[in-house]
N, C-alpha and C positions, 0 to 999 in steps of 0.2 A: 530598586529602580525599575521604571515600567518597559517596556520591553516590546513600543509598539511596531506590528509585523507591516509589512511593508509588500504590498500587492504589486508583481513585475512583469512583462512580457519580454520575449528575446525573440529574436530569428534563429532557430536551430533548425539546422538540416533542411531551410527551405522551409520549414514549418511556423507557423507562430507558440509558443509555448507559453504555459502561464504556469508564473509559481506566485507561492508567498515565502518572505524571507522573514526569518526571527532572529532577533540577538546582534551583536556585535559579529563588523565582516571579517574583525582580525580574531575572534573564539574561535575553537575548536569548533569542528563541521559534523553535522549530523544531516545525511538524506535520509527524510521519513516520506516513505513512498505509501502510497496509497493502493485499493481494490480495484478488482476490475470494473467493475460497473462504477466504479467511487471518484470521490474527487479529492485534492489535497486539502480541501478543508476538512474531510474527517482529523486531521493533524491537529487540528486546532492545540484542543488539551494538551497533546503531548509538546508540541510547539513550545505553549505558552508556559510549561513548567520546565523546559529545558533551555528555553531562549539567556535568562540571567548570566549564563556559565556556556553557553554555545551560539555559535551560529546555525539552523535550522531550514535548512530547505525545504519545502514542501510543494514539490511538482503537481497541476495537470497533466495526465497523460495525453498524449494528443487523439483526441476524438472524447474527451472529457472534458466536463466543466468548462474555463473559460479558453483555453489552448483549441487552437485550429482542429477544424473534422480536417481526417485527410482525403483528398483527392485521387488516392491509391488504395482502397484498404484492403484489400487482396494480400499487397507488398508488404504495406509500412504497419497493420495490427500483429504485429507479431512480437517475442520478446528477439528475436536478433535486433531489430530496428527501434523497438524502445530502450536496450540496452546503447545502442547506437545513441538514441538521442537525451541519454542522461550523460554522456562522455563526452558530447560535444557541448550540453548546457554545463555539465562542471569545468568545463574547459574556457568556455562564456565567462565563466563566474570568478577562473584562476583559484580552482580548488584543488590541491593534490593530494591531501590525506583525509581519510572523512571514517565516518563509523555510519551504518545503512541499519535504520527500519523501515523493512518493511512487511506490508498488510496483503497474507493474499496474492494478488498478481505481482505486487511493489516486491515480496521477499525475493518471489520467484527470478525477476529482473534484479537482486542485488542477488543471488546465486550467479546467475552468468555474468553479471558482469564483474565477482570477485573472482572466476573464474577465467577471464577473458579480457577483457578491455580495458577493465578496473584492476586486473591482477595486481597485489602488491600497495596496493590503493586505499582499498577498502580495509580496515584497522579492525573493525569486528559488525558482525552479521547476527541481526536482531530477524529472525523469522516468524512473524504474526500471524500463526496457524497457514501455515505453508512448509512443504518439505517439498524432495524432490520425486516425488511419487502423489499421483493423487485420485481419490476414489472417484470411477466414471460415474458412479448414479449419481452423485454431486456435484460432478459438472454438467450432465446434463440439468438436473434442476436449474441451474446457477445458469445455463445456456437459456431452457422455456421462459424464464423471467425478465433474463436481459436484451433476448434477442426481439421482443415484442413486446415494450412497454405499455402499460397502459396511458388512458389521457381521460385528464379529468376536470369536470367542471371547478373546481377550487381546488385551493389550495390546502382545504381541510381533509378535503376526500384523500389527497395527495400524501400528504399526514400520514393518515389512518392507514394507508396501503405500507407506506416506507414504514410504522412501527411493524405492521406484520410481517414486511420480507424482512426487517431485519430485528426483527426478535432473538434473534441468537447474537447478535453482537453483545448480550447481556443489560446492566443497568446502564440505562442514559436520563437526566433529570428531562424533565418537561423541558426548561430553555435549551436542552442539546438536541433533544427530536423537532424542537421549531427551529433550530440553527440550520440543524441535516436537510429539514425541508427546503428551508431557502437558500441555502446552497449549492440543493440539489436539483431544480426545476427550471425549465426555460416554458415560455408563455408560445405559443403553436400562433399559426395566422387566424386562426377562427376564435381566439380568447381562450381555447380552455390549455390545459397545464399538462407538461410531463418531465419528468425526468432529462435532467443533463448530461447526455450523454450521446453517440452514434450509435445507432443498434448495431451495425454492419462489425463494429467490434466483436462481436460471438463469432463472425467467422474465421476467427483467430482457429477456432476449436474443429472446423473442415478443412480450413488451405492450408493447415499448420496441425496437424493431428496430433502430434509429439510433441508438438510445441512445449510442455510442462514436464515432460519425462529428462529428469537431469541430475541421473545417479550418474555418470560421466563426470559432469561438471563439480558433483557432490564432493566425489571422491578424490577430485583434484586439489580440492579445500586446504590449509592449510592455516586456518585462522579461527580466531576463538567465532564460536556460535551460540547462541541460544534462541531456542525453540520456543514459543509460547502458543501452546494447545486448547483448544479451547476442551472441556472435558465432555461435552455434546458434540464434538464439529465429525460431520460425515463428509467429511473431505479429506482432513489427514487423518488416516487411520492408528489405530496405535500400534500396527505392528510397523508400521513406515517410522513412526517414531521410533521405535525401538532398535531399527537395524540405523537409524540417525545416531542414535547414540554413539552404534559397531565399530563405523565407517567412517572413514574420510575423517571430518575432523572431529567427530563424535562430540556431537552437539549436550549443550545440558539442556533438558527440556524440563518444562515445566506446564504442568496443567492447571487451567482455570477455570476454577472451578463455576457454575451459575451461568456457562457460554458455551452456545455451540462455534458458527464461521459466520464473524472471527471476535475476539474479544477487540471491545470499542478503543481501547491504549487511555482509557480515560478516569481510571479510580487510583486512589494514592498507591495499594499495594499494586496494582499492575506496572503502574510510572516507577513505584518505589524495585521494582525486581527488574528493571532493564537500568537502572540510572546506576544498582551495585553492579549490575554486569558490564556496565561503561566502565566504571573505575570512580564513576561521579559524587560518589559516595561511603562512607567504611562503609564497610560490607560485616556487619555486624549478624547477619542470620547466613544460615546454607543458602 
């Protein structure tokens, strides 16, 4: 059966928010949360291989993609307030048990909010090269890039730049870098192109300096985890992995191999090692 996803907006928190929804709305609920600079259509693949057997949210963060810039971003780029407005969109939506991936900033926002808001909610926490520690020379990188997009006369140039900032998400076919492209591009008032997103998002990482430090919340854990590392990413280090393991809920991690930050959730062994850790599957290997 085809499984066509379904493009929504909502009023949350004053905001307008855009997701895509996958699957039947009485299946089991998976939120696959998206990157910082990303949009929920990197979800696609994982979506469309989960949708059959789940319901599948895949949020806009608000100052992404198609979901409102905010008016505030001082306040509202923060993960207290994107925590906020995933609680009140599942709450929109009448969802009360759910399993969370997420990518990146998405894992980071499904820690606090299995932590907080979600506590007791969130059934198991999928973290796509995200812990609760993270290496500053990679965020500054991941800051130079996002906080001053480039703009470009095509769509091709656009291309070319999005395969080289995200080379490390590993293998994507030629139709997944033309998807990510036009996904990911709004057209400026003079014709030429950039990226979908508010820049003013990076200053998450000045008003909000801690913002990502959430061995606190880690340790509060209580539910199954799993870690998916990329085996290049200089963002989660492996000794952060390692004390993941320690602590709190003591996550099982696993490394991917051919990726740095973060792997794309889009080849069968990546989909096929989060679907046994759902339960979605016998689990027939470690």
């Amino acid at each position: 059966m085809t499984m066509s996803p379904k493009s929504r907006y909502l009023q949350v928190l004053g905001r307008e928010i855009h997701f895509m929804e996958w699957g039947d709305e009485q299946a089991p609920v998976i939120v696959a949360w998206h990157g910082l600079a990303r949009t929920g259509r990197d979800m696609d693949e994982l979506a469309a291989y989960f949708a059959p057997r789940h319901r599948v949210i895949c949020p806009d963060t608000i100052g992404r993609g198609l979901s409102q810039w905010s008016p505030d971003p001082d306040r509202e780029y923060c993960l207290e307030f994107y925590t906020s407005l995933a609680t009140e969109l599942l709450a929109h939506l009448r969802v009360r048990q759910m399993d969370w991936i997420g990518t990146s900033m998405g894992g980071a926002i499904g820690t606090r909010a299995a932590a907080s808001l979600l506590r007791g909610r969130i059934r198991r926490l999928v973290l796509n090269d995200n812990g609760p520690q993270l290496a500053a020379p990679a965020i500054e990188r991941i800051r130079s890039y996002a906080g001053a997009p480039p703009v470009f006369a095509t769509v091709s140039e656009l291309q070319a730049f999005l395969r080289t900032v995200y080379k490390p998400y590993g293998w994507l076919s030629d139709r997944e870098w033309t998807k990510m492209t036009e996904t990911s591009l709004r057209r400026l008032p003079d014709g030429r192109v950039t990226v979908h997103y508010d820049p003013a998002i990076v200053r998450q990482f000045t008003v909000h300096e801690n913002d990502y430090e959430l061995w606190r919340e880690w340790d509060s854990l209580q539910i199954p985890v799993l870690c998916l590392r990329g085996a290049e990413s200089d963002l989660l280090l492996p000794e952060v992995t390692r004390a993941m393991r320690e602590r709190g809920p003591k996550a099982k991690v696993v490394e991917i191999q051919g990726c740095g930050h973060a792997p794309a959730l889009n080849t069968p062994s990546q989909l096929g090692l989060i679907a046994r850790f759902l339960g979605d599957q016998d689990d027939d290997e470690d």
